[in-house]
Steps between C-alpha positions, in 0.01 A plus 500: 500500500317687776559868465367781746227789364324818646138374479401845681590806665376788796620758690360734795595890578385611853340803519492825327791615313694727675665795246865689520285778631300357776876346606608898547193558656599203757802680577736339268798725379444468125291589160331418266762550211739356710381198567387452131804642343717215677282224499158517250291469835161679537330313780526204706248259769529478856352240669314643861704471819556138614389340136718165433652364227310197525135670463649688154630188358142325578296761288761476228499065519122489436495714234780270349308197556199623342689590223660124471164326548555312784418498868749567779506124591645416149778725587789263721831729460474886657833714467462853626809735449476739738750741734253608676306173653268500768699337748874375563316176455276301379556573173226766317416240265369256783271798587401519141428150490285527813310804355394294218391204655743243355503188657679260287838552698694606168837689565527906577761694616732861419726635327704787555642635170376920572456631137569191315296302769185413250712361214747236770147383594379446122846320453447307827173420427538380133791278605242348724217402223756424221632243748125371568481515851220762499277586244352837549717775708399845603792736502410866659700798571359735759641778706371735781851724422350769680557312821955587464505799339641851666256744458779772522721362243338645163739277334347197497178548708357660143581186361282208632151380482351278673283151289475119373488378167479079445485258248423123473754280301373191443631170309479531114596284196562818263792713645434782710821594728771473244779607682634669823830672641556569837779651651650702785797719640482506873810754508280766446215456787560851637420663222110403573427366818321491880800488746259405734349175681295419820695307758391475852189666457688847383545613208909483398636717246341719213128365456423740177628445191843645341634586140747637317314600224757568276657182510207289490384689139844416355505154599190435427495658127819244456334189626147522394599558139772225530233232644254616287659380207621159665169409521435538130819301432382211752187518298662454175239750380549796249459853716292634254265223628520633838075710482538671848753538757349548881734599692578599877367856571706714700625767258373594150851564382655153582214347330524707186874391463362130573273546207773643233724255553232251373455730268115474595340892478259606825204361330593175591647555822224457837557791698308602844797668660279792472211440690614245714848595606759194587286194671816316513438069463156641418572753200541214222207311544274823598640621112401174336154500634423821427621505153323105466143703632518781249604274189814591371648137650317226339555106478761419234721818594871450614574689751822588707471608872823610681580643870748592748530536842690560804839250561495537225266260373373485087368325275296477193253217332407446169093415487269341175205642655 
């Protein structure tokens, strides 16, 4: 039976981190309080003017494949969840491959999932190895959200960071994805969405992003804790096996309802939300790293990551790390 395991993990902010504060100071029509009342946020990273998704999600892939022990070349399946790519085509993770000098001609290509982008792409990519057409996939979430957000709409341009985070999954005989839901409601795509495209070189429609934050906390509360525990189920696993849940980061409050309804206390739940705002595709994997780096995740830990996203998109996966 070939299964599909994390063998490593990296991630990449850009730049300093920029604070509720210096955000008034730009102008922005908001607080401090407010901002961390609502959401848990304290800071967030921009990337500079013109900075791609592609060139985050590169940092963040080497530090991944270090971690795994293997060179780029080994790697010969890329999936990069993105909303923000570098182009309308080709695909970011073509440019990723490029950037790290893999020649063996191995598959790479998008997916567009938002939120819940990074966990699709695990599902994708594990479906891939467990099937043994590949043997070693990188799967990367990276944003430059900076790039669609309205500077004078303090409701969501508070919100979002910019970043990459990336693991490599690679073929296993122990078990390391043990299960996966995916799902999606595409009845409720106004609720968080661009209205906007490019057609005929000019831009048509709304090219910033839109929410209606009220409805996306509500439905999101409901689905994350309902996919949350479908994963366990798949699993066939006790949840008081589940050691850490790392979940999307866009509001402190959504995850803490997340994390009771596994009854799991915050000690065991990954949370950045604070310092690096909502990185979108990017916010899951950027968690895992960081909480990989500093210790707390460790091989042999069980793990459940869950996101959603715009359509709306979400999804959870149940990982023997």
């Amino acid at each position: 039976m070939i299964y599909a395991k994390i063998a490593g993990t990296g991630s990449y902010l850009p730049g300093e981190p920029v604070t509720n504060d210096d955000l008034v100071r730009r102008g922005v029509d908001t607080s401090d309080e407010w901002i961390r009342s609502r959401t848990g946020i304290c800071a967030r990273h921009f990337a500079p003017s013109g900075s791609k998704s592609s060139e985050l999600a590169l940092f963040a892939a080497r530090r991944a494949i270090e971690a795994a022990g293997c060179a780029a070349d080994d790697i010969d399946l890329i999936i990069v969840a993105t909303s923000t790519p570098d182009f309308i085509f080709p695909s970011t993770a073509t440019l990723v491959q490029a950037g790290l000098g893999i020649q063996n001609n191995g598959a790479a290509f998008d997916v567009q999932a938002v939120c819940c982008g990074f966990v699709y792409a695990l599902a994708t990519a594990e479906k891939f190895i467990r099937s043994g057409s590949h043997r070693r996939a990188l799967v990367i979430g990276a944003e430059v959200f900076s790039s669609i957000l309205d500077w004078s709409d303090r409701g969501t341009c508070v919100l979002f960071g910019d970043g990459a985070g990336a693991v490599v999954l690679e073929a296993s005989d122990k078990p390391g994805i043990r299960a996966v839901a995916l799902h999606a409601d595409g009845r409720h795509h106004r609720e968080l969405w661009v209205p906007g495209t490019v057609a005929g070189g000019q831009v048509m429609g709304d090219p910033f992003l839109r929410m209606q934050g009220q409805a996306v906390f509500k439905f999101a509360v409901k689905v994350l804790d309902e996919v949350a525990q479908e994963v366990v189920s798949l699993a066939n696993v006790p949840q008081e096996s589940i050691d850490w849940l790392v979940p999307h980061q866009a509001n402190i409050r959504i995850i803490q309802s997340s994390a009771k309804r596994l009854g799991l206390p915050m000690e065991k739940v990954v949370t950045t939300v604070g310092f690096h705002g909502n990185t979108s595709a990017a916010s899951i994997p950027l968690a895992l790293d960081c909480a990989v780096r500093d210790g707390r995740i460790r091989a042999g830990q069980r793990l459940v990551l869950e996101g959603i996203g715009g359509g709306f998109a979400w999804g959870a996966a149940l990982v023997d790390f």
